[in-house]
Residue, then its C-alpha position, 0 to 999 in steps of 0.5 A: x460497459x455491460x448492460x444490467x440485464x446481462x448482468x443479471x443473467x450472468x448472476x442467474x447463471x453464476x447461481x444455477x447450481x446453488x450458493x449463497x452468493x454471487x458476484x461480477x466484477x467487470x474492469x476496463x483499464x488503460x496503463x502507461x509505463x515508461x523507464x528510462x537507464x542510462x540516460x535513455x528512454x528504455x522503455x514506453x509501453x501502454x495498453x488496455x487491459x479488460x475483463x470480468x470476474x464472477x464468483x459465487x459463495x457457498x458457506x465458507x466456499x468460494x468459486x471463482x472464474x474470469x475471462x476477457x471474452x466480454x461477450x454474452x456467451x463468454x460471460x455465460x460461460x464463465x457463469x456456467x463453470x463456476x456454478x458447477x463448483x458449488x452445489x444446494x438450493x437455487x436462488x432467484x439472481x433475477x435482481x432489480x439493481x440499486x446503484x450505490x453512491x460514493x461516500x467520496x469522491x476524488x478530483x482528477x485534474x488531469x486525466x493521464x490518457x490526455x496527457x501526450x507520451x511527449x509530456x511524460x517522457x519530458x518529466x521522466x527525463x527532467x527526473x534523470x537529469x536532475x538526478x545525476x546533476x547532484x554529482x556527476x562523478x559520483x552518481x554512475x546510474x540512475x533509474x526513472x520509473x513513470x506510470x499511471x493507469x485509467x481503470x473503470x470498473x462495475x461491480x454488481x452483485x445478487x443481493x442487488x448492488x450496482x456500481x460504477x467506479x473510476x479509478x485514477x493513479x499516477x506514479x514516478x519513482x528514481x532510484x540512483x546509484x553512487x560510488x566511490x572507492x570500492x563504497x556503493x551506495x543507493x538512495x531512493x525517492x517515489x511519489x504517486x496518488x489517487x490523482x492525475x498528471x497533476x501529481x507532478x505539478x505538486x511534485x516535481x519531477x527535478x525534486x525527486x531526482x534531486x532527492x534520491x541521488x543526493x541520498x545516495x551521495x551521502x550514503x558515501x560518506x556516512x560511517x557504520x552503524x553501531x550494533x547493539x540495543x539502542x532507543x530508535x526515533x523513527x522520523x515521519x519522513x521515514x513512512x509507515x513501512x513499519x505500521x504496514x508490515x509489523x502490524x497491518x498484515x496482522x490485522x487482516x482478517x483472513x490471516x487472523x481468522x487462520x491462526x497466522x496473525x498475531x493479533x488473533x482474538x485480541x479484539x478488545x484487549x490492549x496491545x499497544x501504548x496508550x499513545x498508539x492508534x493505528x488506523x486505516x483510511x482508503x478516503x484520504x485525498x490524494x494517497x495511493x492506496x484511497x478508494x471511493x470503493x472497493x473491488x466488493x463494490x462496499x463503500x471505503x471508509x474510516x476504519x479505527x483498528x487500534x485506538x489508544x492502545x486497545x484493538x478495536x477492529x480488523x480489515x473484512x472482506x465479505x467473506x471474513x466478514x460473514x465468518x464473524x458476524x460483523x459488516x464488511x469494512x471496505x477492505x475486500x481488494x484484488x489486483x484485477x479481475x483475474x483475481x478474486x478479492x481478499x482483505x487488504x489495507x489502503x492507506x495505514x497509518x499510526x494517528x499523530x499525537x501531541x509531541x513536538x518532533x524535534x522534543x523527541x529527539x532532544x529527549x532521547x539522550x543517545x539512539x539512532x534516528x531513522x529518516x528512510x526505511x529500506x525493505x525488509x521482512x516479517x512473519x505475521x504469525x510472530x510479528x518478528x521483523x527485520x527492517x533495512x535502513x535507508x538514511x539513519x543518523x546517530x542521536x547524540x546527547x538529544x542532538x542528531x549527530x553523523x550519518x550511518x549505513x549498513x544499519x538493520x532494525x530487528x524486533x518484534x511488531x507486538x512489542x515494539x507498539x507497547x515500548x512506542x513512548x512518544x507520538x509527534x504531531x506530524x505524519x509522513x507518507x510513503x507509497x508502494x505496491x503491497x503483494x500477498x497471495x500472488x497480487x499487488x495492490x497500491x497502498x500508502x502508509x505514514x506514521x508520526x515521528x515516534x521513539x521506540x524504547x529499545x531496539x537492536x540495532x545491526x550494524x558494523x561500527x562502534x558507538x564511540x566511532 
């Protein structure tokens, strides 16, 4: 997309007026979205967007600048102005650029930019018909999202790093609405990967569709949750919305170096159950938040953040990396190049451990069993949380019993990682788009089947109902 040589001038500019460091991140990205409601194709939108950021590191500042003039007099001049935000000893940016491999790489098998709009109309449809097959009384609306993006970036730095990215991902979402009586109800269904349009060969499109209407049609049916303190098993098919947001959050770097997480200065003593391992891998096949690189041009990989109950690490940025000493970890993300990266997970997850799934259950006595996770809120700084339940169901004598709506979890992440008493052998997955600090990202989370000793429980109904 650039040539090396007005890279380096770019760099050399970018470090005129001083720094420790200096950055370009070049992106050239195409995107497809289509909606449909109401039976209709609401909406097909694509388009191309590119840029370029640079930015420069001054001690614990950080200068940051970005354009979509691609031009050598655009980029200078972006060079030029984030340079007069930084001051002291000029350093030679005149670099001779060694070009990074990957430690994975991913398999797309089809590009989405050669799949025709027909095609993907097709699929969005297939998802909406199925949807509202399930009961055609019943469900009143149904919605279907599609999107993919095609995004190629460069990456170079004055240090001498050089890469070149592609990065490939593909989504579908339904979300379908019922009713009956004055009852409404919601039920929710998304899949989406690091992988092209052969994502719905995997999934189909009528599976999905089939799954949040009949979702939804349930709910209808289903009694008020009891209130109260209870044990909670959170099935795998519930997806890590809890590990992401009770304590991923927690384990990012910046929030932890500025006194907002939890989790600060624990690094090394044991805040979980020594059935827990939390870890965060952006190499996993086929997951929405993998990365062969990230938006710091540092190669993914493994990272353990908690194993057996003990914190072992938190998720770096150059940045928060220099700050403690320690290597970046492949955690630096930002949402494009008009913004400038900053720690984020990829793919967060609770490892599997021994336990039989349905042993869990059996072994729970009485509790309520989670097999969908709706939103909900956390403060980072406390850990506190309050999780909405999307398809909960009443455990009775080790048997899963009625379904239950209306249902809230209420905890604190900390603790509930230290009452976690069994860990299934299982892992499911959910996706999202993860916003901190005004971007999004793509990240997945999973979690085993686990039994959490107590929780409270909101709800409106009686456990003897």
């Amino acid at each position: 997309m650039l040539d090396k040589n007005l890279l380096r001038e770019v760099l050399a500019g970018a470090l005129a007026g001083g720094g420790d460091f200096a950055d370009i991140y070049v992106e050239y990205k195409r995107v497809t979205g289509i909606g449909c409601e109401d039976g209709k194709i609401e909406r097909i939108h694509s388009g191309i967007e590119a840029g370029a950021g640079i930015r420069v590191l001054s001690g614990d500042k950080t200068a940051y600048a970005y354009t979509n003039d691609l031009s050598r007099e655009g980029l200078l001049e972006a060079a030029r102005i984030v340079s007069h935000a930084v001051s002291g000893e000029k350093k030679e940016a005149g670099v001779e650029f060694r070009e990074k491999k990957p430690a994975v790489k991913f398999e797309i098998i089809q590009m989405p930019d050669k799949v025709t709009t027909e095609q993907k109309v097709r699929a969005v449809k297939a998802a909406d018909e199925a949807a509202r097959a399930v009961d055609r009384e019943k469900i009143k609306q149904v919605m279907v999202g599609y999107g993919d993006v095609v995004q190629k970036v460069i990456i170079a730095n004055s240090e001498g790093d050089y890469v070149e990215d592609e990065r490939v991902r593909t989504r579908l979402m339904v979300q379908a609405v019922a009713a009956e009586g004055s009852v409404i109800q919601t039920g929710y269904e998304a899949v989406g990967s690091h992988s092209g349009f052969e994502l719905l060969e995997r999934n189909r499109p009528e599976e999905i569709g089939a799954k949040a209407a009949q979702r939804a049609v349930q709910m209808l049916s289903a009694r008020p949750a009891p209130a109260g303190k209870m044990p909670v098993v959170l099935s795998g098919e519930a997806g890590g919305t809890m590990v992401h947001e009770a304590c991923g959050h927690g384990l990012e770097a910046d929030l932890v170096q500025k006194g907002l997480s939890v989790y600060a200065g624990k690094k090394g003593q044991k805040v979980a159950a020594d059935c827990v391992t939390v870890v965060d891998d952006a190499t996993m096949p086929d997951r929405y938040g993998s990365y062969s690189f990230d938006d710091e041009g540092i190669p993914s990989r493994k990272v353990v953040l908690i194993e057996k109950g003990i914190l072992k690490d938190y998720l770096y940025d150059r940045l928060t990396a220099k700050r403690d000493g320690v290597e970046p970890n492949g955690h630096g993300r930002r949402e494009s190049y008009q913004h400038k990266p900053i720690p984020r997970m990829g793919n967060t997850y609770i490892a599997p451990g021994r336990d039989d799934p349905q042993k869990i259950i059996r072994e729970t006595g009485n509790g309520l069993l989670v097999k969908k996770m709706g939103g909900g809120q956390v403060n980072t700084t406390t850990g506190d949380f309050v999780f909405d339940v999307a398809e909960g169901y009443l455990i009775r004598n080790g048997e899963v019993g009625p379904m239950v709506r209306g249902a809230t979890l209420t905890g604190n992440g900390p603790e509930v990682l230290r009452i976690i008493e069994a860990v299934g052998n299982d892992l499911g997955f959910t996706i999202g788009t993860c916003g901190k600090d005004g971007q999004g990202v793509p990240v997945s989370d999973a979690q085993p089947t686990i039994r959490i000793k107590e929780l409270v429980v909101g709800g409106t109904g009686h456990g003897d109902d």
